[in-house]
DRENNUNU-165022 format. One record per residue (C-alpha): x, y, z. Coordinates in pm, 1 decimal. Last residue first. Layout:
<nodes>
NODE;east;north;up
NODE;X;Y;Z
...
</nodes>
This chain:
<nodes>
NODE;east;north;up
NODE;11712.1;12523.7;9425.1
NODE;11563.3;12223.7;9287.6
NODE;11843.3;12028.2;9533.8
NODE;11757.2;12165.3;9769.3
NODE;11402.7;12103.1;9724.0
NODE;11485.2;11735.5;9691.0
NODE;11654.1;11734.8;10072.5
NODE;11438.1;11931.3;10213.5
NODE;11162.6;11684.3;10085.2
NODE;11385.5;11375.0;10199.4
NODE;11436.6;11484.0;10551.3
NODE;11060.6;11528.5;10553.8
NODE;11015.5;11168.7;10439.6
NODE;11241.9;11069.7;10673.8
NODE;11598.1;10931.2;10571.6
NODE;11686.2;10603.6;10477.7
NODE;11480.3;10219.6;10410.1
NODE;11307.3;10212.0;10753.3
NODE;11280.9;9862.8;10902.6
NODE;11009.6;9645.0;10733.9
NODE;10802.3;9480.6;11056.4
NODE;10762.3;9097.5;11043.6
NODE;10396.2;8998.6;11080.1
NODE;10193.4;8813.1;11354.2
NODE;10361.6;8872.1;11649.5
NODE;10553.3;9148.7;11528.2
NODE;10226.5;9350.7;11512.0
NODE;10117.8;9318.8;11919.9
NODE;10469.9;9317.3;11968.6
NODE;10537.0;9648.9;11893.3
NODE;10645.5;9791.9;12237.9
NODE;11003.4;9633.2;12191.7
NODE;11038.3;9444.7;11845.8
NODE;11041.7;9126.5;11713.9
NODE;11028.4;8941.6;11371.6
NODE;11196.5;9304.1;11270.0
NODE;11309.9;9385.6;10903.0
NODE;11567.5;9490.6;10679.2
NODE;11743.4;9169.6;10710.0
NODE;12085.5;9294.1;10714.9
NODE;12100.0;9514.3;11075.7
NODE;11722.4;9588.1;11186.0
NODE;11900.0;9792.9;11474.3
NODE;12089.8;9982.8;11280.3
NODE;11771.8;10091.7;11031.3
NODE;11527.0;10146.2;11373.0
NODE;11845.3;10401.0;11537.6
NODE;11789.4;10568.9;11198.9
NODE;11425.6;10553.8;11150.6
NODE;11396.7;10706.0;11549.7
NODE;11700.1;10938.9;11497.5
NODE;11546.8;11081.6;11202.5
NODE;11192.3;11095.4;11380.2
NODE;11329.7;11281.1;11712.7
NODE;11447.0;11551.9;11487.2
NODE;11180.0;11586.8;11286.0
NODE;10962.0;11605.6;11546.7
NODE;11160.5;11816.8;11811.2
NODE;11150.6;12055.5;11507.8
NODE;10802.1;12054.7;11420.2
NODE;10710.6;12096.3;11803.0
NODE;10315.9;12063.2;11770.6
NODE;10409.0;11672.5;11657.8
NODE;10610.9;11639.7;11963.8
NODE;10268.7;11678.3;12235.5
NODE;10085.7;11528.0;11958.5
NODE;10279.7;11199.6;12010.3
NODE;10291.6;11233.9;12379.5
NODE;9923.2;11274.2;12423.9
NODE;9874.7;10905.4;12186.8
NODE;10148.5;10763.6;12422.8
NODE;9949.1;10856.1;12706.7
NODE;9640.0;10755.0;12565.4
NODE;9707.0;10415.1;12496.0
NODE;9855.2;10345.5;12805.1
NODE;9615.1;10456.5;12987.2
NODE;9340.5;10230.8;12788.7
NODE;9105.9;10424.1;12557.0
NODE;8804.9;10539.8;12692.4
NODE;8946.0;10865.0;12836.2
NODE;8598.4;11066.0;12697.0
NODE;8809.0;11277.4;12480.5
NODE;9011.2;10984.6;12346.3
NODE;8710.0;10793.0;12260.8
NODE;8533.8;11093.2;12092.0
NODE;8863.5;11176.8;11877.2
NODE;8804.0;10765.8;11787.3
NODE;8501.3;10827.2;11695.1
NODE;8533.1;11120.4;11472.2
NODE;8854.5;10942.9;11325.7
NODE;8570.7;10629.0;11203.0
NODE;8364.8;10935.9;11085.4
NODE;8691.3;11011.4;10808.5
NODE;8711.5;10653.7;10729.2
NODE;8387.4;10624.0;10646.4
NODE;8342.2;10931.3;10431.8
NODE;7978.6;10805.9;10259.8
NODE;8018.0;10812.2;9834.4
NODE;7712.3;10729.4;9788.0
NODE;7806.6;10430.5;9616.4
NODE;8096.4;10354.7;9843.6
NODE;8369.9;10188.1;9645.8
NODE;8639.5;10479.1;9720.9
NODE;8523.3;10538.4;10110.0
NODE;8549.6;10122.2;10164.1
NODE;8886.1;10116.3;9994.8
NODE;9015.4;10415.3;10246.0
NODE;9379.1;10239.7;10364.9
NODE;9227.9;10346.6;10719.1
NODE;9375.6;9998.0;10812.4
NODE;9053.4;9999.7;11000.1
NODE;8946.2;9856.0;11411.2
NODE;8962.3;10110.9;11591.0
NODE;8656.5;10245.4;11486.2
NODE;8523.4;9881.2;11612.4
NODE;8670.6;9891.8;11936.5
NODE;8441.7;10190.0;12096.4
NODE;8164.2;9955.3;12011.7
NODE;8058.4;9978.5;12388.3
NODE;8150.5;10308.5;12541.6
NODE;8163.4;10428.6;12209.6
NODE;7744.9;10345.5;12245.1
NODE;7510.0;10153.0;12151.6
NODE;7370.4;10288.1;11840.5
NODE;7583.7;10553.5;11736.7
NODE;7923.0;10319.3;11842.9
NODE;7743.4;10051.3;11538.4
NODE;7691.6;10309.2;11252.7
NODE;8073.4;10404.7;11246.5
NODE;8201.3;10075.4;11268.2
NODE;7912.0;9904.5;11127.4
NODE;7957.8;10065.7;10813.2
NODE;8371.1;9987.8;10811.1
NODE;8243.4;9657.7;10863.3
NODE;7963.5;9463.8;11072.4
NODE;7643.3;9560.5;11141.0
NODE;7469.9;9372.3;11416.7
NODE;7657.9;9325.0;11658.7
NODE;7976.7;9154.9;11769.2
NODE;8227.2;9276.8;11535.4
NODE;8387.0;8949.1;11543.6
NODE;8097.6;8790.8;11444.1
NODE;8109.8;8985.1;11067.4
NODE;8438.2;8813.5;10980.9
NODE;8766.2;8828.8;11099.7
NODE;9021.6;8848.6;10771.9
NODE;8750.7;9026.0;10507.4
NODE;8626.8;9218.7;10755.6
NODE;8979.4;9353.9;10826.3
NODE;9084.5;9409.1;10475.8
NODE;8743.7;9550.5;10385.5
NODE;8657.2;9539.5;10036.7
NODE;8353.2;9324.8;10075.7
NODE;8289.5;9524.8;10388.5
NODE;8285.0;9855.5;10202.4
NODE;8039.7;9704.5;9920.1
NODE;7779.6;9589.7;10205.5
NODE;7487.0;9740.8;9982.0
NODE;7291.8;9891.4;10296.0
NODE;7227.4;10204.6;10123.6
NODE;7395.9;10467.8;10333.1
NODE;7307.9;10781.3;10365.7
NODE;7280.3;10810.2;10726.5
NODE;7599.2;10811.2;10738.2
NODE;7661.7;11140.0;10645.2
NODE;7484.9;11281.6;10934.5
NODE;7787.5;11156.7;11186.0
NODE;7986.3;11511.9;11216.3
NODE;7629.7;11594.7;11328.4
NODE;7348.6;11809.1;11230.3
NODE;7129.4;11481.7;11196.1
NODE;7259.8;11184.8;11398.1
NODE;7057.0;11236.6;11663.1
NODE;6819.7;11125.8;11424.8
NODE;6960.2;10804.3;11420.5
NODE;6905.2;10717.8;11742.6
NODE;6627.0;10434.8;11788.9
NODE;6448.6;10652.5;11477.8
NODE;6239.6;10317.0;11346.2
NODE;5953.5;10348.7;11115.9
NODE;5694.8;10074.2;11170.4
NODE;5511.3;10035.8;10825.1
NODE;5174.7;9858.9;10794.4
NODE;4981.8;9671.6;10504.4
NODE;4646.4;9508.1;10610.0
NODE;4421.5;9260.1;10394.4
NODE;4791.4;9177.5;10230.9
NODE;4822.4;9093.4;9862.6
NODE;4625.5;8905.6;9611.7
NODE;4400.3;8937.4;9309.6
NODE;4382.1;9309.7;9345.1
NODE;3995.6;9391.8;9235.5
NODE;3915.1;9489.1;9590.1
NODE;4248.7;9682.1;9653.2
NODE;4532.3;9473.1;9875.3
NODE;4712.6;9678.6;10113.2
NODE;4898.2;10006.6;10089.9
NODE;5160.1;10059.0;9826.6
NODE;5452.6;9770.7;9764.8
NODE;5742.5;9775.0;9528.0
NODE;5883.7;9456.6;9433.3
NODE;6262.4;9441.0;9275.5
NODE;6313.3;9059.0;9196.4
NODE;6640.6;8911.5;9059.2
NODE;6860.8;9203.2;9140.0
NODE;6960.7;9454.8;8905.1
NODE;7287.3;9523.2;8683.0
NODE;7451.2;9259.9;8936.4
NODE;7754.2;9292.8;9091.9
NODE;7663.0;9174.3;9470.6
NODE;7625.6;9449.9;9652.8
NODE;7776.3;9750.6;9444.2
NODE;7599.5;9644.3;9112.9
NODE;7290.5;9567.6;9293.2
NODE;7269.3;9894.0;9477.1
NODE;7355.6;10182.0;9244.5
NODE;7078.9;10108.8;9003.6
NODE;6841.1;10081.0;9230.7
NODE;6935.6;10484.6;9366.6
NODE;6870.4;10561.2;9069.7
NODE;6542.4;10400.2;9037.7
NODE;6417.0;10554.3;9396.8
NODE;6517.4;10898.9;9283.4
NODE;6276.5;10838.1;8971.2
NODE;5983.2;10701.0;9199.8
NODE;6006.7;11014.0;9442.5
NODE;6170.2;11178.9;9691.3
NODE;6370.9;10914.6;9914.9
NODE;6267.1;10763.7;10255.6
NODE;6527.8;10485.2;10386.9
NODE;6688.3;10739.8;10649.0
NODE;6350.8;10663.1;10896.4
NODE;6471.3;10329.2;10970.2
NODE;6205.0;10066.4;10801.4
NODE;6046.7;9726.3;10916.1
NODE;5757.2;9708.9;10667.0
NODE;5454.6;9466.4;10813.9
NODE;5197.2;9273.4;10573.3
NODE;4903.0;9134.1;10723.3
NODE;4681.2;8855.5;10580.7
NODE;4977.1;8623.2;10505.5
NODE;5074.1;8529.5;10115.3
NODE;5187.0;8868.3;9969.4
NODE;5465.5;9043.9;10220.4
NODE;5662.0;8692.3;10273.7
NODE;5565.7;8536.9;9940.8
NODE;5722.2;8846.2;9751.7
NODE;6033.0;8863.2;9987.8
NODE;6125.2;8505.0;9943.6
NODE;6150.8;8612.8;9612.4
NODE;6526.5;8436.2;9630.0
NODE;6744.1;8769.2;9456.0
NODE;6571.4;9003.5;9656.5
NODE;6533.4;9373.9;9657.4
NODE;6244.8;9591.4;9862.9
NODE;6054.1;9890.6;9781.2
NODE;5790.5;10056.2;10027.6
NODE;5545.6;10324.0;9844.5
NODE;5353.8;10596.8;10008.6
NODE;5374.2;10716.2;9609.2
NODE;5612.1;11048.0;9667.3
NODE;5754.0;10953.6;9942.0
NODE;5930.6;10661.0;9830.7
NODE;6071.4;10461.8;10077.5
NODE;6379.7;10249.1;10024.0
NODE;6526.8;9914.0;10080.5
NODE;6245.9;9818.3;10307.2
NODE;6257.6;9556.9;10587.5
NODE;5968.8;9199.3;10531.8
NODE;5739.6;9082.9;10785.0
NODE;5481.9;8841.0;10739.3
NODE;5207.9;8753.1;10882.6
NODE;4910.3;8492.3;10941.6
NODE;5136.7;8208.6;10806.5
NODE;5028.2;7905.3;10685.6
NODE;5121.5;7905.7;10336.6
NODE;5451.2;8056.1;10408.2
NODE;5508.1;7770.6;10609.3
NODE;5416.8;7503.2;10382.9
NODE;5656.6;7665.8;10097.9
NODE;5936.8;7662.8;10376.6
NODE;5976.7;7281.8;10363.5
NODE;6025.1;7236.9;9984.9
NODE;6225.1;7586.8;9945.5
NODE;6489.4;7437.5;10170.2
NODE;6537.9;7126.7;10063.9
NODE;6571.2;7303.4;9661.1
NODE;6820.0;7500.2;9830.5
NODE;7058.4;7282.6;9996.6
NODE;7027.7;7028.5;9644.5
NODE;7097.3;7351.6;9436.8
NODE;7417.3;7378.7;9645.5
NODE;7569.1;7058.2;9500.9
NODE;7578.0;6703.0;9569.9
NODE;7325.3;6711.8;9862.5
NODE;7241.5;6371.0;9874.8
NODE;6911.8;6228.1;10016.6
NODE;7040.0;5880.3;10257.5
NODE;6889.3;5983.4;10545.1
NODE;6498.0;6052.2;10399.2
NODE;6347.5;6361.1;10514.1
NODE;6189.4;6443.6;10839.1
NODE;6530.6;6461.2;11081.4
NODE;6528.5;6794.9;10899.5
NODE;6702.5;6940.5;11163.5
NODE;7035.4;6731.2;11176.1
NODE;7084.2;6635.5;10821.3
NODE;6992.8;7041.1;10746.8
NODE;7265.1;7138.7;11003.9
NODE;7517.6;6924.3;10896.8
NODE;7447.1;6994.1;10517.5
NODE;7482.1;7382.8;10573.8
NODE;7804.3;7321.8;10735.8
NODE;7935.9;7081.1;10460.3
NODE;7841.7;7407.3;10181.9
NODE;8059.2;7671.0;10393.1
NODE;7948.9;7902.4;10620.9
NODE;8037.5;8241.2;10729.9
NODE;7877.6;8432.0;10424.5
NODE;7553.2;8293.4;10597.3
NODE;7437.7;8635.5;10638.4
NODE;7503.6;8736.2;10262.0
NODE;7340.9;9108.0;10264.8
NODE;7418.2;9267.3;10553.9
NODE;7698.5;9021.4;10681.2
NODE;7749.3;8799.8;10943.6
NODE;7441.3;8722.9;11080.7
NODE;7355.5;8602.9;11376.6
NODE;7354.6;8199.7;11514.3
NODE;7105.8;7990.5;11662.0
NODE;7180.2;7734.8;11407.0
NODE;6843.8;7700.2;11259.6
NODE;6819.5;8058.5;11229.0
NODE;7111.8;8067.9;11079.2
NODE;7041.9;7859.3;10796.7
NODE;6683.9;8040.9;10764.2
NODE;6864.4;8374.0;10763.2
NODE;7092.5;8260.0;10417.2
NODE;6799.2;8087.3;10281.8
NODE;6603.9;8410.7;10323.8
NODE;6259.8;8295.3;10444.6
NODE;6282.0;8310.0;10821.3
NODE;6043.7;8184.5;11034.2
NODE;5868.3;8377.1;11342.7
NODE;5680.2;8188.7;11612.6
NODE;5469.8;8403.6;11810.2
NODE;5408.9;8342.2;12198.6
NODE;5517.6;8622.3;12386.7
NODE;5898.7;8537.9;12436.8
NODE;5876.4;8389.0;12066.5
NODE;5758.6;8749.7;11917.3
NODE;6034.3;8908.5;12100.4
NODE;6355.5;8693.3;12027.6
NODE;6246.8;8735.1;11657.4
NODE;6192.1;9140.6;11681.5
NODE;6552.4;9170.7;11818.5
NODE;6513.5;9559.0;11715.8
NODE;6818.2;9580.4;11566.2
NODE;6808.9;9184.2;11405.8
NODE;6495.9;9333.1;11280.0
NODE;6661.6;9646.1;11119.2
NODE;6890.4;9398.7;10935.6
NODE;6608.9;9245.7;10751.5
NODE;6578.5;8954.5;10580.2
NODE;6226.5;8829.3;10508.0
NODE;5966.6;8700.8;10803.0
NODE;5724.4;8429.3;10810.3
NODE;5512.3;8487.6;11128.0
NODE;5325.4;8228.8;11276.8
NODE;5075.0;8230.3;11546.9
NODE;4918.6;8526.7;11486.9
NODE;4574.4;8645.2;11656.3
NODE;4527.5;8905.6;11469.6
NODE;4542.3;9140.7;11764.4
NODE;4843.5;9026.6;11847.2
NODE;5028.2;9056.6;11536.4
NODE;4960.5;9405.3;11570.5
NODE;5015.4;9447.2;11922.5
NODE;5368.2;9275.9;11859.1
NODE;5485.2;9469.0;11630.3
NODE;5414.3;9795.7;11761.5
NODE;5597.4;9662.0;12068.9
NODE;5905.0;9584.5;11932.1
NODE;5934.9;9942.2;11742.9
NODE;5869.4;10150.8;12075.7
NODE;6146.0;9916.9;12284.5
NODE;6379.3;9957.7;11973.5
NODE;6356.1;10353.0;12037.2
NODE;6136.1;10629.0;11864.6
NODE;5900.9;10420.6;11632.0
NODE;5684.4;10615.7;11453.8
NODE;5366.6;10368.5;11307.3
NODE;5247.0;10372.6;10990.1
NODE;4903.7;10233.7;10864.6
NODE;4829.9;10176.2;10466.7
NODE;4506.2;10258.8;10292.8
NODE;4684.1;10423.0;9997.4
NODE;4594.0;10748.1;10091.0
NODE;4739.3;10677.8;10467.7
NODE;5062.5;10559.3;10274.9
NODE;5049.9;10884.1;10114.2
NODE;5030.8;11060.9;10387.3
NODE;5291.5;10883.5;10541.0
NODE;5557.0;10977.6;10285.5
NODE;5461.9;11328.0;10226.2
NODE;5555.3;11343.2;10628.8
NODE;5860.9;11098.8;10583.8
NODE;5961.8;11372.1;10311.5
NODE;5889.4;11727.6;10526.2
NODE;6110.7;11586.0;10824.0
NODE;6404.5;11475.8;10626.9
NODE;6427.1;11783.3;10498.5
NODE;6800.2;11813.5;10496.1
NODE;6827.9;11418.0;10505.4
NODE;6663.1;11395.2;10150.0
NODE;6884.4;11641.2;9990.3
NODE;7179.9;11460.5;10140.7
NODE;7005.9;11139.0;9985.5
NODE;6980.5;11309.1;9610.4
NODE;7309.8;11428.3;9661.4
NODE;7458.9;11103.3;9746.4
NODE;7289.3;10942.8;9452.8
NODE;7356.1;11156.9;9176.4
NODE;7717.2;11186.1;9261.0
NODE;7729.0;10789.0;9220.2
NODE;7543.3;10797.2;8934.7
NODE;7839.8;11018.2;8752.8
NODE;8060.7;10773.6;8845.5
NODE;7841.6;10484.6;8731.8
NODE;7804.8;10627.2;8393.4
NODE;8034.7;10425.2;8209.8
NODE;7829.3;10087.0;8336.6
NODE;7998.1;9808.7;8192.8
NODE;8283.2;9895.5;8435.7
NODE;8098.2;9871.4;8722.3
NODE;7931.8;9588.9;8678.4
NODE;8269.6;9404.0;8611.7
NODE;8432.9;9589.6;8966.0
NODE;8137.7;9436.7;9143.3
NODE;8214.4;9088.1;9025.9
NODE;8539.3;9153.2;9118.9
NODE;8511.2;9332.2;9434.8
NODE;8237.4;9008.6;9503.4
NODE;8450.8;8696.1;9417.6
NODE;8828.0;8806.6;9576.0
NODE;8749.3;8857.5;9983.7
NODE;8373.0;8838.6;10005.0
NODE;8383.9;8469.5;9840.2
NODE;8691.5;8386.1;10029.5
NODE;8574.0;8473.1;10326.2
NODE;8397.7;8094.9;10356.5
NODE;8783.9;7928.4;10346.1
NODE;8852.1;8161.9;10603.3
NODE;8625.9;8072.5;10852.5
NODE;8654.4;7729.6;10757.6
NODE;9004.4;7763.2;10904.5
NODE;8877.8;7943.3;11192.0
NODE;9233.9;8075.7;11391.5
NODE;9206.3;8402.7;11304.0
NODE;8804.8;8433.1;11418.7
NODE;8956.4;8327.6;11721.1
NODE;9191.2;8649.9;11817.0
NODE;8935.5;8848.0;11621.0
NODE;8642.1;8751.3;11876.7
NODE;8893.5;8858.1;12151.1
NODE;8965.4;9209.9;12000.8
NODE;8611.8;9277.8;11974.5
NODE;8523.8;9207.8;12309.1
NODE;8384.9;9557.2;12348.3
NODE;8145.0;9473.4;12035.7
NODE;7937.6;9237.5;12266.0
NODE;7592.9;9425.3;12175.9
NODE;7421.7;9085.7;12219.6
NODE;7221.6;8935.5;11932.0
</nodes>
């Protein structure tokens, strides 16, 4: 996937116009804050938890270095083999000289967002390797030639008639006249024709919700067990992981489990919660021959020390994009990378660039839903005004943008300019609204007239108002 975030504005301009767009939102937009919100409150704990959590990652991150140390020496105990990753280019090609020197042909992969990073499928098939995905979601897309759209559904995009176009035109195998009456018919197809493939595979990839240093352990969360065949089945076993995934130990793990379902997809747990250590043993009655972890950096420890180092606790539970207004209007492909959201919005300009993403910080009602469902309670909207004080600094922003933006503080370091220019501003705005009380068009605010009519001010200024009131407590 192309790091196209710079044309974010464009991709929202469409994404606007999708009908079945919209009708597929629905699900993030009203199903999953309520489902979550249920979890939640059957949990009266969760609070608490969610202090637990971000404290046990910020203790993590502070000696970051000492736990992906116990980490690998415990994999190494195991009989594992990890290998640091510094950029994408590093991560690709450990990857491929593994499956390389097993000869692969086939790879079956689970979902993982660090692959779509690392573009790991378009690099096994430029050398060769054929990679499958297992997830239904990824296997959808992957038949479409389209990325994700979201961290945990990626298909949240579609709707059930897409699916059945695509399968009716791939699966030119099966009988024309099969019905898919329901979505149990989509996945049953699916899990018929993927069985052969995980049969046949020489190795599978999976990511890694966590890491447990204290074990050597990789843990990973599925509701398909797609995952399970994936890192079982093939002869070699390969864990995609960023180096933020390591936690403590087996208890800090379990916490941190029972944050994640409930804020993903409102579930007390997830269907299947497989923890993996080293290969298989010689009385193990299956697993891997070979069990390998590629830890990726590509950035993210610049991140450490920084006005940014909170992000790296985050979970990957896609609860601040489920509450998103924005997301939840344009979609994941408008962001035009891989992480999408109020996440992706501070994760994504890290990655590539505010040169390149420096849209997507932009791009918030700052109304601070994704801060107040976070389960590690990560400042989003606080790192998203990071970015966009980084933008300014670097004159990213159009001219016009930052002249107006230089003017503004310019008047706001004059209090009484301020005040004074802002009760003639609501005033003149009040007159000029006349007896609707509102603008369907306005000078230098067309880009939110056009879509929305604009409430003219109501009275006085809320500073106006506070002189007023204390006044009057005088």
């Amino acid at each position: 996937m192309l790091a196209t975030s710079a044309d974010f504005k464009d991709n929202s301009t469409r994404a606007l116009q999708d009908k079945g767009l919209h009708k597929a939102l629905q699900a993030a937009r009203v199903a999953l804050p309520a489902k979550r919100a249920a979890a939640v409150a059957n949990l009266p704990e969760f609070e608490q938890l969610r202090d637990i959590g971000r404290d046990i990652k910020n203790h993590t991150l502070a000696h970051l270095d000492f736990y992906l140390e116990t980490w690998e020496r415990n994999v190494l105990n195991a009989g594992g083999h990890v290998h640091w990753a510094s950029t994408a280019d590093d991560a690709r090609a450990a990857v491929l000289a593994i499956c390389q020197r097993v000869g692969a042909r086939t790879v079956t992969k689970g979902k993982s967002m660090v692959s779509e990073e690392l573009a790991i499928n378009e690099h096994l098939e430029k050398h060769g390797i054929t990679p499958i995905e297992t997830d239904l979601g990824e296997y959808i897309l992957q038949i479409r030639n389209e990325p994700p759209s979201h961290i945990i559904g990626p298909a949240f995009h579609l709707n059930r008639e897409d699916w059945e176009e695509s399968f009716r035109k791939v699966h030119t195998q099966l009988p024309a006249d099969r019905v898919f009456a329901e979505r149990r018919d989509i996945m049953s197809e699916a899990r018929t024709l993927l069985r052969e493939k995980f049969l046949a595979a020489d190795v599978g990839i999976t990511g890694a919700n966590f890491l447990i240093a204290e074990t050597g352990s990789s843990v990973i969360v599925t509701n398909e067990g797609n995952g399970d065949l994936t890192q079982t089945l093939p002869r070699v076993h390969i864990v995609l992981a960023s180096i933020e995934k390591v936690v403590p130990t087996l208890e800090d793990a379990t916490n941190m489990l029972r944050l994640l379902a409930r804020s993903a997809t409102g579930q007390d747990m997830s269907v299947y919660t497989t923890f993996s250590t080293g290969g298989r043993r010689p009385n193990d009655l299956d697993g891997p021959e070979e069990y390998h972890v590629v830890v990726v950096d590509n950035g993210r420890s610049a991140m450490i020390g920084t006005e940014f180092q909170d992000m790296l606790r985050c979970i990957r539970c896609a609860a601040c994009m489920n509450h998103c207004p924005v997301y939840t209007t344009v979609g994941g492909h408008s962001y035009g990378w891989v992480y999408p959201g109020p996440m992706g919005s501070v994760l994504t300009p890290m990655l590539i660039g505010v040169d390149k993403a420096g849209n997507l910080p932009n791009a918030s009602t700052f109304c601070g839903k994704c801060e107040s469902v976070c389960p590690v309670k990560i400042p989003l909207p606080k790192m998203m005004r990071h970015w966009r004080e980084r933008e300014f600094e670097r004159h990213l922003q159009p001219m016009a943008v930052r002249t107006n933006l230089a003017l503004w503080a310019w008047v706001a370091q004059r209090p009484a300019l301020y005040r004074l220019a802002t009760r003639i501003a609501a005033k003149a705005l009040k007159l000029l609204a006349g007896k609707n009380g509102k603008f369907t068009t306005l000078p230098l605010a067309s880009g939110w007239t056009a879509g929305r009519d604009l409430p003219a001010p109501e009275g006085d200024t809320f500073f106006a108002r506070y002189a007023a009131q204390q006044r009057n407590q005088a």
